[in-house]
N, C-alpha and C positions, 0 to 999 in steps of 0.2 A: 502454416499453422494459424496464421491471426485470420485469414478468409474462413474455417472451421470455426473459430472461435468466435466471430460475427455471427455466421450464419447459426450456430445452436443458441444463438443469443438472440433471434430472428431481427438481425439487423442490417440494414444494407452499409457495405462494403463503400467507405467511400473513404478517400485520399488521408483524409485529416485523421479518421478514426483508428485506419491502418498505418500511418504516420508515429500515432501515439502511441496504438498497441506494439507495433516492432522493435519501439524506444524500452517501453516497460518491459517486455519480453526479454532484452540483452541485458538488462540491469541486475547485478549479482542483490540489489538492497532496494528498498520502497524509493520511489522519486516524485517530488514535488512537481507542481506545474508552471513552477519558476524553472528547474529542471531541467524539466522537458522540451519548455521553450529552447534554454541557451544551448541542449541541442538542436534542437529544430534549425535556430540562427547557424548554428557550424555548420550545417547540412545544409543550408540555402534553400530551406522550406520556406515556402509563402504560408505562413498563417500565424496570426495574433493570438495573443494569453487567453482574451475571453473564449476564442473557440478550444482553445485546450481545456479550459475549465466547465466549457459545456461538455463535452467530448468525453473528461474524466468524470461526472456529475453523472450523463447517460451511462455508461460503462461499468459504474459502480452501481445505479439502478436497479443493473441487468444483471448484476451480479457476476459481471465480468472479470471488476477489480474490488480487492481490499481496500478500503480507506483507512488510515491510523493516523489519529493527530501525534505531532511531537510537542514536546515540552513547551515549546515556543507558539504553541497554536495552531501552527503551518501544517498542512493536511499533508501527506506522503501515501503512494499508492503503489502497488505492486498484483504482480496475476494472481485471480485466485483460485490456486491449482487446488485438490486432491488435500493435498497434505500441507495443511497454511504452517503459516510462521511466526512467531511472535520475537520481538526486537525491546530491549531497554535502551531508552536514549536518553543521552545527556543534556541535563537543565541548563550548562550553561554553551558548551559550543555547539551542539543539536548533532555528536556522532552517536552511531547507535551499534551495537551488537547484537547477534542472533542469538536469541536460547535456546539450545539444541533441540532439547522436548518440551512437548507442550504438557503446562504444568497443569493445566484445568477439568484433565479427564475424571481425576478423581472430585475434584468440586461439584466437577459437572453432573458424576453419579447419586454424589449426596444432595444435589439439590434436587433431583430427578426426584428421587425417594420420598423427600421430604413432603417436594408442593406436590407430585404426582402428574407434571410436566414432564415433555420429553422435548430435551435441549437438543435443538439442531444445528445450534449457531451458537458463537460468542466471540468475543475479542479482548485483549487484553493489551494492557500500556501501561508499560513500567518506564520511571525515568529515575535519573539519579545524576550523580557527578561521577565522570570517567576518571580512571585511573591519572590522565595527561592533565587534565583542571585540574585536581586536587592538589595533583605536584606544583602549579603553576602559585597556586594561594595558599601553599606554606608557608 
């Protein structure tokens, strides 16, 4: 799957790129490029942060992966299939959960309406305090 996913992305196939896509591909939730690294290290990949961070930088370009910052700044990334995903993550330990539907369809139609734009895109980021923090600072 990740040589398809190169190749409709007219890009060449090479070690690092398919390294990082097969990492993001297994991952059930968005992953950092801190991440990605300390698998790369478990797996006894030869390759340094800055080429992940090019890698995920090209990749998102091409519109290969989502980019979503978390609460804390740190950028998190995941594929971007068909039917994206939106997550609220917590401000203070940076976990995050999935929202099952995406809430924007109906925004997305009014704003259509309104400017007489046709949304082809958007993104969304929620963060808050998780249920596990809040217990902790009672």
């Amino acid at each position: 799957m990740v040589d398809n996913i190169l190749k409709k992305a007219s890009l060449k196939n090479t070690k690092q790129r398919s390294s990082v896509l097969k990492i993001i591909e297994s991952s059930d939730e968005p992953l950092t490029a801190e991440e990605i690294f300390k698998i790369m290290i478990i797996e006894n990949s030869q390759i340094n942060l800055s080429t992940i961070y090019r890698t995920l930088n090209l990749l998102t370009g091409k519109n290969v992966l989502l980019k979503t910052l978390k609460g804390d700044g740190t950028a998190s990334y995941e594929l971007n299939k068909i039917s994206h995903k939106h997550y609220i993550t917590c401000s203070v330990c940076n976990s995050s959960a999935l929202i099952e539907s995406c809430p924007i369809k109906d925004i997305s139609e009014a704003v259509s309406e309104k400017t007489g734009f046709k949304v082809t895109g958007h993104s969304l980021q929620l963060t808050g305090i998780c249920s596990e923090c809040m217990k902790k600072n009672k």
